[in-house]
N, C-alpha and C positions, 0 to 999 in steps of 0.2 A: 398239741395238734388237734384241729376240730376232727368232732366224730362224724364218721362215715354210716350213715343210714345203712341198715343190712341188704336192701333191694342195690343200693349201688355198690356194695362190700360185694355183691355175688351175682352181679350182670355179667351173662357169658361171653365168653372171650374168645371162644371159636366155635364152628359147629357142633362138636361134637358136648361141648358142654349145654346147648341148648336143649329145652326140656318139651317133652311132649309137642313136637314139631317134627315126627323124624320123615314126612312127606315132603316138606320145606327141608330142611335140611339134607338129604337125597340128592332132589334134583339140583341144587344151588351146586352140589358137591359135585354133583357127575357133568354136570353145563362147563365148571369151569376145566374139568381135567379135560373134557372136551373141545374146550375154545370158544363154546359156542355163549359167548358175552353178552345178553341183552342189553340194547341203548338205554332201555325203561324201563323197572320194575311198579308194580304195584301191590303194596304187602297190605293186605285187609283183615281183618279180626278185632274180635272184644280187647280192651284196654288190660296191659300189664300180660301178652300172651308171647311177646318177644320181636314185637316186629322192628321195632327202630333199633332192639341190641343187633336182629341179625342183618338190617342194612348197615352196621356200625364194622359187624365181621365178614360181611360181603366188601367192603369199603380196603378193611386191612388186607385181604383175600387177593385183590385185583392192582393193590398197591404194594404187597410186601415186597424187601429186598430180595426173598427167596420163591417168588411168585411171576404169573399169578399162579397160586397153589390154591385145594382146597384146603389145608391145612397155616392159617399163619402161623408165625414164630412167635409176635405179640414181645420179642427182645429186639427187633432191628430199631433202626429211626425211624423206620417212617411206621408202624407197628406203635409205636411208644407216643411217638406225636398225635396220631389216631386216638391213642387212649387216652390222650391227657387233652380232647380239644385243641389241640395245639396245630394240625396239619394245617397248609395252605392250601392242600387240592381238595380236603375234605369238608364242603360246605352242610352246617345244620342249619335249617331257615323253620322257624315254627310259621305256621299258614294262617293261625290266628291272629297273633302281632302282623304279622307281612302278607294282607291277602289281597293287597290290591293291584291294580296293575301299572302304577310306578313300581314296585318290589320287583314284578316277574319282569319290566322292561330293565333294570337294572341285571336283574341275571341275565337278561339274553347277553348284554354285553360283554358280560365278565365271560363266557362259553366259548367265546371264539379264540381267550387267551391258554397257551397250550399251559402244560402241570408245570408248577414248581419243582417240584423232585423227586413225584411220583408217574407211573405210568397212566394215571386215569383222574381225571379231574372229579370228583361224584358229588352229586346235590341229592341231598338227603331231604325231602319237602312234608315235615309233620304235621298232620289232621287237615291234610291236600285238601280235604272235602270244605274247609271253611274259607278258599278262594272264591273271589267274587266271578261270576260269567263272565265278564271283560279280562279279569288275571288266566282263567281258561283259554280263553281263546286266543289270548296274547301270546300263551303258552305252547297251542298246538303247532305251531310251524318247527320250532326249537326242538319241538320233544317228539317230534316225527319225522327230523335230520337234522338230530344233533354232532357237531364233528367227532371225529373218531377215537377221541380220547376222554366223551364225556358219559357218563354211566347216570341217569335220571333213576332214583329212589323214593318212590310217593309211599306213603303211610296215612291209612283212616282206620279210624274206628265205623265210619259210613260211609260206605262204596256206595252205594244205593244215591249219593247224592253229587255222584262225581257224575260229569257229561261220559254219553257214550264215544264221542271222538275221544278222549281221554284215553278210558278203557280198550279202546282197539286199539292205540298206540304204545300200551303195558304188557308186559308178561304176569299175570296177576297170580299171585300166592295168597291164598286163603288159610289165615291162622285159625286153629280152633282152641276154644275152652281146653283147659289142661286139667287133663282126667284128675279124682282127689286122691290117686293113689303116687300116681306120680310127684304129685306137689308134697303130700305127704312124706314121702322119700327125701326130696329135696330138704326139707324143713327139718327132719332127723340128720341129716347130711350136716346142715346149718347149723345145728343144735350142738350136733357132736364138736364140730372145730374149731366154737367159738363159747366152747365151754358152760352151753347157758343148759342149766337144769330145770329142765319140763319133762311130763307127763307124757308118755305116748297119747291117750285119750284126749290130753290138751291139743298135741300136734292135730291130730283127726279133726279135731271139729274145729282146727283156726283153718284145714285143708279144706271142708267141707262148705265153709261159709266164706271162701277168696274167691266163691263165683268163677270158679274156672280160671282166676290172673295168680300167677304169680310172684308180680308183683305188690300185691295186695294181703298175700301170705303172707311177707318176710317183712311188707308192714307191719300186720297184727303179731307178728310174730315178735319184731324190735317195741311194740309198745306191751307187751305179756312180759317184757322179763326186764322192762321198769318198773312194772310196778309191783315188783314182789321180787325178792334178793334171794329166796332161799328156794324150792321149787314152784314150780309155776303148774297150774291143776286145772280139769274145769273150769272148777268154779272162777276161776281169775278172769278165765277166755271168756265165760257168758258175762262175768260182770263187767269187763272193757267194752264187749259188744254189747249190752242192753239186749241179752238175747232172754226168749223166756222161761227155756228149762225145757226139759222133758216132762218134768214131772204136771207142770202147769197145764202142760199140752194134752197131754194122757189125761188129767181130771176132765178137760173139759169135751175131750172126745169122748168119752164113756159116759159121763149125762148125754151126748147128742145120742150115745148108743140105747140109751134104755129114754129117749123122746122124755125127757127130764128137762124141761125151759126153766123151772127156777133154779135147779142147781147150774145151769151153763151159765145163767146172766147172775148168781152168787160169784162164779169161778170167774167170770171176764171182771165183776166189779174189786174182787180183790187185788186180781194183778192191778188196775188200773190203780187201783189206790197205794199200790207198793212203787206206782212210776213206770209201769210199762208203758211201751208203745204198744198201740191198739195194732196198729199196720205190721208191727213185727212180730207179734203177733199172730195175724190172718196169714203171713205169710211161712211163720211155721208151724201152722198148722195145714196150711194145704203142704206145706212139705209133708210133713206124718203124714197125710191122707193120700199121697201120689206113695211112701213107702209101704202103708197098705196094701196098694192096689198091686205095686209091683212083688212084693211079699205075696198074693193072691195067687199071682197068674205065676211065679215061678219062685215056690217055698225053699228051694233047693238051693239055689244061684246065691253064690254068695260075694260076687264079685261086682253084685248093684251098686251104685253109689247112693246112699239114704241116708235119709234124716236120723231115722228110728232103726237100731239092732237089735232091738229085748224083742228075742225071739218069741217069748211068754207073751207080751205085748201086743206083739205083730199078729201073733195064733190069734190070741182072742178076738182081735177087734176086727180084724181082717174082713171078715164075711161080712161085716155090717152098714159098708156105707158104700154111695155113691158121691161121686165128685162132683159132680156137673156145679150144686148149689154154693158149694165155699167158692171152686174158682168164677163162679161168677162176682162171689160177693170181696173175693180179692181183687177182681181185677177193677171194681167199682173204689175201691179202699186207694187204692194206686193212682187212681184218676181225677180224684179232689178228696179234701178233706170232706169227714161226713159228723158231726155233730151225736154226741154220746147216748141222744134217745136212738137216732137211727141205726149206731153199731147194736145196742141193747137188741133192736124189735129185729136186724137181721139174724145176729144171731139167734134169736129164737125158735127162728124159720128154719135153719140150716139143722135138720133132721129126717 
C-alpha cells in the first residue's frame, strides 16, 4: 500500500479536531445548530492553516446522514464518500488549473441540477483569488442567488485580490497563523501514535519554523524521521532545514555588540564557506534581535513565541541593540539577490 504523507495521515475530520481556529470553529458550529446556512463562504489565511480541511468538514457537516449536525459521524455514506473524494454533490475545482470563464460557465450549469444523495450540492473553489475578472463576474449572479441546495466555499491565501462584489456576497472567516505552542502539541500528539522517536526540542523548533501552517509542520516533521532511524534531535531539524544554529547567531550578534566589523564579516565568511544561506541567515538573525527586544520589554513572560531561550543569552545581549538596521537590511535581502561584497559592507554597518 503506498505511504500516506503525515499532513494527510492527520487532516481533521471534524471540528473539533481542528487546531488553533477555535473562532472558525465556534461560529461554523453554532450557524449550523442554528440553521442559519450561508449560500457563500469565504475562508482566508496563510497556507496550511486549515481552510479547505474545514470547507471539507463543513461539506460532510451540511451532508451527513445524521445531519445537518455540527458534529459529523465521518461512518455514514455520504461521510465516507466525502472523505475518499468520491461524492457527487461535493465538487473540489482548483482556481489555478480552472480560472477562466469557460470553467465558472460550466459550473453555472451544473448548479441548477439538484444533489445526488445528499442534501446540499457544495463547490469548494481553491486559491479563488487566481480567477481571471471575466470567471468573477461570470460568477456574481450564481454566487448572489444560488438555488437552495447550493452552499459556495471560496478558499485564498489572498483576499486582498478577490473583487469587492465577491466579498459582500461571502460570509468571510479569517484563518490565523497557528500559535507554536499549539502546533507543537500537535506534533507530540503525532509523534506519540505513529511511534516516531524525536526530541522534544526537535519538536519546538520544527513548530517554531512551520510559519504558523500546520501543514508544513507535519511536513518537516515526515522528512526528520527519514532521515534518521533512531532518534531524531536538533541537529537533524537544522540540518534538513539549512538553518544556521544558535550558536552561529549568537557569535555574530556579540561582535555587532562590542562594534567588532572584523570579527562579524570573519563569522558571516565562515558560515558562508560551510554553505549557509546568507538570507537564512539575515532572517535569524533578525528573529534573535525581535527575541531581544521582546525579552527587553517583558523578562518575565514566558509564554513569547522566540527564536532564542538561553535566558543567559537574552540577559546579556538584550540592552544592546536596536532593530531598525538588520530589518531594514532583511527586508533589502528578501527583495533581490545582493552580491557577497554587498552582504560583507552591510553587515558591517549593522552596529
Amino acid at each position: 500500500m503506498a505511504y500516506l504523507a503525515l499532513y494527510r495521515q492527520w487532516r481533521p475530520q471534524d471540528f473539533d479536531s481542528l487546531v488553533g481556529q477555535d473562532h472558525v470553529r465556534t461560529t461554523l458550529k453554532n450557524a449550523i445548530i442554528a440553521g442559519k446556512i450561508a449560500h457563500a463562504y469565504l475562508f482566508a489565511g496563510p497556507r496550511g492553516t486549515g481552510k479547505t480541511s474545514t470547507a471539507k468538514i463543513l461539506a460532510k457537516a451540511l451532508n451527513c446522514l445524521h445531519g445537518p449536525t455540527p458534529n459529523p459521524c465521518n461512518h455514514c455514506p455520504h461521510c465516507e464518500r466525502i472523505n475518499s473524494g468520491a461524492s457527487m454533490d461535493v465538487f473540489e475545482i482548483d482556481a489555478a488549473s480552472n480560472r477562466g470563464i469557460d470553467e465558472i460557465r460550466d459550473l453555472r450549469e451544473t448548479v441548477k441540477f439538484a444533489p445526488v444523495d445528499g442534501r446540499y450540492k457544495v463547490y469548494i473553489i481553491d486559491e479563488v483569488h487566481m480567477l481571471t475578472p471575466e470567471a468573477f463576474n461570470a460568477l456574481l449572479k450564481t454566487l448572489e442567488e444560488p438555488p437552495a441546495h447550493v452552499v459556495f466555499i471560496l478558499a485564498t491565501t489572498e483576499p486582498h485580490k478577490i473583487p469587492a462584489t465577491i466579498h459582500s456576497r461571502c460570509q468571510r472567516y479569517d484563518f490565523r497563523r497557528i500559535g507554536v505552542k499549539e502546533i507543537e502539541g500537535r506534533l507530540a500528539e503525532v509523534a506519540a501514535k505513529n511511534n516516531l522517536n524525536i526530541t522534544p526540542d526537535a519538536l519546538k523548533l520544527i513548530a517554531v519554523h512551520a510559519d504558523g501552517g500546520m501543514r508544513d509542520a507535519l511536513s518537516i516533521l515526515d522528512q526528520c524521521t527519514a532521515l534518521d532511524d533512531t532518534a531524531v534531535t536538533v541537529t537533524h531539524v537544522r540540518q534538513l532545514l539549512g538553518l544556521i544554529g544558535h550558536e552561529g547567531i549568537w557569535r555574530i550578534t556579540a561582535a555587532l555588540a562590542n562594534r567588532d566589523s572584523t570579527a562579524v564579516l570573519l563569522a558571516l565568511d565562515e558560515l558562508v564557506a560551510l554553505g549557509k544561506d546568507v538570507r537564512q541567515l539575515l532572517l535569524e538573525l533578525a528573529q534573535h534581535l525581535r527575541s531581544l527586544m521582546l525579552f527587553k520589554a517583558a523578562p518575565d513572560v514566558e509564554t513569547i513565541d522566540m527564536y532564542s531561550t538561553d535566558r543567559e543569552v537574552l540577559t546579556e545581549q538584550s540592552a544592546k541593540f536596536l532593530m531598525r538596521n538588520w530589518c531594514e537590511c532583511s527586508r533589502r535581502c528578501r527583495r533581490r539577490p545582493m552580491k557577497r561584497a554587498g552582504r560583507r559592507s552591510r553587515a558591517s554597518r549593522l552596529r
